[in-house]
MARKOLSE-349332 format. One record per residue: residue in three letters; x, y, z of N, C-alpha, C in turn. Coordinates in steps of 0.05 Angstrom, whole numbers, padded with zeros to 5 digits, always signed. Atoms other than C-alpha are relative to their C-alpha. Layout:
ALAXYZXYZXYZ ...
This chain:
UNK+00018-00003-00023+00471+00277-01221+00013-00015+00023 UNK-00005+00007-00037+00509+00262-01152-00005+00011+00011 UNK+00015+00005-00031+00484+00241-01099+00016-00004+00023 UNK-00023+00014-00022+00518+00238-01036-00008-00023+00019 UNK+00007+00033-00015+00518+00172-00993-00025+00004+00020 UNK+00027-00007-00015+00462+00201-00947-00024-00008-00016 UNK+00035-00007+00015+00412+00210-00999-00002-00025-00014 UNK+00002+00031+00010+00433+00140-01034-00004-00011+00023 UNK+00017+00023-00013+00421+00104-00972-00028-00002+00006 UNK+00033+00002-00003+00353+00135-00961-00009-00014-00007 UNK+00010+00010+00029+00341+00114-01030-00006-00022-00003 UNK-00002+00021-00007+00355+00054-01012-00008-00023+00015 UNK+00015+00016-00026+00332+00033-00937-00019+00012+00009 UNK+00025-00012-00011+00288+00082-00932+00001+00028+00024 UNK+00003-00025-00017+00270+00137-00876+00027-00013+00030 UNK-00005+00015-00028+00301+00087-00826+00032+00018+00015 UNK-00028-00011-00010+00371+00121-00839+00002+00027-00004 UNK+00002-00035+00001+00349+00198-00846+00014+00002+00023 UNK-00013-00011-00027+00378+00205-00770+00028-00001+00006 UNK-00026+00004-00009+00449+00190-00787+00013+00029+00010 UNK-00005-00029-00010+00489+00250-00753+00015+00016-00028 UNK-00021-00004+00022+00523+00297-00799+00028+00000-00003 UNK-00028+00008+00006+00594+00289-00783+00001-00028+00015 UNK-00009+00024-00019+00627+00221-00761+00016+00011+00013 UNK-00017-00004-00013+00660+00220-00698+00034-00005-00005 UNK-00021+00013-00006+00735+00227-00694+00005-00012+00015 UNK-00008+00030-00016+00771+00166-00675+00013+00008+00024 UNK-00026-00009-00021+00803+00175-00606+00030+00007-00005 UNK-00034+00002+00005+00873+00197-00615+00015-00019+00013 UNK-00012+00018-00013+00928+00154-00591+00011+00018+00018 UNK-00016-00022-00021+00961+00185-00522+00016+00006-00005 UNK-00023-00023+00003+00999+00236-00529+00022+00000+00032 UNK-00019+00016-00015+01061+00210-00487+00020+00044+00017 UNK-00022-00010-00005+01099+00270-00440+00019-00002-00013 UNK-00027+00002+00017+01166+00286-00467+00024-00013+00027 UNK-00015+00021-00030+01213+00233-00417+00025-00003-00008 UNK-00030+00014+00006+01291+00215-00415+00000-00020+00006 UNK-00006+00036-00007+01307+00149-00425+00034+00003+00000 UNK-00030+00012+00004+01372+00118-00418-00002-00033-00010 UNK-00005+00026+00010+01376+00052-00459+00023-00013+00000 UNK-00031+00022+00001+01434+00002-00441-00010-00019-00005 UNK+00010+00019+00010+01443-00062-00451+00007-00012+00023 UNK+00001+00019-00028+01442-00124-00394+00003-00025-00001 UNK-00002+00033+00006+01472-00199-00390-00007-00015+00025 UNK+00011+00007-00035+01451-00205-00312-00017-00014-00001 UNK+00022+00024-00008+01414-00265-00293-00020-00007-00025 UNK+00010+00014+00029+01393-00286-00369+00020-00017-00017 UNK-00018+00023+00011+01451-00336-00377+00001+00008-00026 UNK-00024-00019+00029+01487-00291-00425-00010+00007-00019 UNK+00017-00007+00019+01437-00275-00470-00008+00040+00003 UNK-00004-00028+00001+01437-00200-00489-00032+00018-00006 UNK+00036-00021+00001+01368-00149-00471+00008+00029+00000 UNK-00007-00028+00010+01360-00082-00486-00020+00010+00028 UNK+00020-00013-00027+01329-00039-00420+00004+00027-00005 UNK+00005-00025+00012+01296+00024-00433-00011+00017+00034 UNK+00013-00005-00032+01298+00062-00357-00008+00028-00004 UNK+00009-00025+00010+01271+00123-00340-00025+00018+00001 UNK+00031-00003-00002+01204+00127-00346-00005+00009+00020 UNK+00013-00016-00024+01159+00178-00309-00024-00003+00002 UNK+00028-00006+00003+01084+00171-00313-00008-00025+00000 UNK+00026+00015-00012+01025+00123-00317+00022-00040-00009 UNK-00006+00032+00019+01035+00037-00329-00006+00000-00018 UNK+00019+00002+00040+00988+00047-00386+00011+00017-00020 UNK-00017-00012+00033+01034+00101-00426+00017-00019+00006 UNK-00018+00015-00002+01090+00048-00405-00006-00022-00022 UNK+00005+00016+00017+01053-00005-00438+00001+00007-00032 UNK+00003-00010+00028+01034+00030-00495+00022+00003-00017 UNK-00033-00001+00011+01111+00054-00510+00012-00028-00006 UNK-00011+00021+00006+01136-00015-00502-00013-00009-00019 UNK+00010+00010+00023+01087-00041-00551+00007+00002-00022 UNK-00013-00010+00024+01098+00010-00598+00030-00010-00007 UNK-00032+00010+00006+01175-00007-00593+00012-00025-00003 UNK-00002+00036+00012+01169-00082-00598-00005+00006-00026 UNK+00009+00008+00023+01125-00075-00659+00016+00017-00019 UNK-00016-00013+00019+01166-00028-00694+00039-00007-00011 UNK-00025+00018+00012+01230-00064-00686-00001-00031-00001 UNK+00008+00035+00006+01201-00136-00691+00012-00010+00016 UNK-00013+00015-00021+01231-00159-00628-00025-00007+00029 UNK+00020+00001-00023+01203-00189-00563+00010+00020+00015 UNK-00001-00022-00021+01201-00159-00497-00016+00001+00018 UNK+00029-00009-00026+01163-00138-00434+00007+00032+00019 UNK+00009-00030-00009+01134-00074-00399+00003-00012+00036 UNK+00018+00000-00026+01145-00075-00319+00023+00019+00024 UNK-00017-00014-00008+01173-00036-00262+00020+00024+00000 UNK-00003-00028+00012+01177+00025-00298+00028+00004-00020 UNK-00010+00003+00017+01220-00004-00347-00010-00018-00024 UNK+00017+00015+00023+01214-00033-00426+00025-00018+00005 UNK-00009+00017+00008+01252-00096-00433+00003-00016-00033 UNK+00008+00010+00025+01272-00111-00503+00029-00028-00009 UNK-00011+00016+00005+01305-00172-00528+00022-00001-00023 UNK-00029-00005+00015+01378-00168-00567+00010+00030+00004 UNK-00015-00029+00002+01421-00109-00571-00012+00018-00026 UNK+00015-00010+00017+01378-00061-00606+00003+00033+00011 UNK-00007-00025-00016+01402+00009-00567-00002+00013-00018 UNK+00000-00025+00027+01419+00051-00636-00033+00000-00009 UNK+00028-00006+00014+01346+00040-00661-00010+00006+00019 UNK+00015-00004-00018+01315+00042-00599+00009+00030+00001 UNK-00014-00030-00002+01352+00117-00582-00011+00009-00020 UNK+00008-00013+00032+01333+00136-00664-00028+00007+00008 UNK+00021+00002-00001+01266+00111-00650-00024+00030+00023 UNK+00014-00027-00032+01251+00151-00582+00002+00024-00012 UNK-00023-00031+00008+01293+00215-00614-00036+00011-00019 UNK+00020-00004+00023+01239+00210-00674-00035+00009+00018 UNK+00013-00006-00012+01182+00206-00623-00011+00016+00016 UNK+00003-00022-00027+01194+00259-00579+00021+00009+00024 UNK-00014+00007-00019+01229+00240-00528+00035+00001+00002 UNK-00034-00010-00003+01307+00252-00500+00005-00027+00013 UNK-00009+00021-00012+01343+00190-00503+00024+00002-00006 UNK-00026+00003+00007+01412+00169-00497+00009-00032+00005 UNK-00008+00025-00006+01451+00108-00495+00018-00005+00016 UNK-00010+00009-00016+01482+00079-00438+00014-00017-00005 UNK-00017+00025+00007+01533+00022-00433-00001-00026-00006 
């Protein structure tokens, strides 16, 4: 004799939860990013020799900017920052970063 979770909670709390809806809402999707060319090089300029990864290029909002950079920190475990319509990522990380974009969508290449 199953029951589905509706009729056990009645059972349960009573009339109080007869009004649940019948489907749950889907979750927002995550934005769906244009398809963009990057060019990813790498940069020792005014960081006293220390080697960053810059992801240029970018066409659209700050907030898909952010979002991409996020995603691409957290997926290669590195720092970084979002600004100026570029990602800033910390070590020479160009081959994954390029893989990563490629996998995503997007037309990237690597620069010098």
């Amino acid at each position: 004799m199953a029951q589905d979770w509706k009729e056990l909670l009645k059972d349960r709390f009573g009339e109080a939860l007869a009004s649940l809806p019948e489907e749950a809402q889907p979750e927002a999707e995550a934005p769906r990013f244009r398809k963009q060319r990057f060019v990813v090089s790498i940069d020792r300029r005014r960081r006293a020799g220390k080697q960053v990864t810059l992801v240029t290029g970018f066409a659209g909002e700050d907030a898909e900017l952010e979002t991409l950079g996020r995603q691409l920190k957290t997926r290669l475990g590195v720092g970084g920052s979002v600004g100026e319509g570029e990602i800033l990522l910390q070590g020479d990380v160009r081959d994954k970063v390029v893989s990563l974009l490629n996998e995503m969508g997007h037309q990237a290449k690597r620069g010098n």
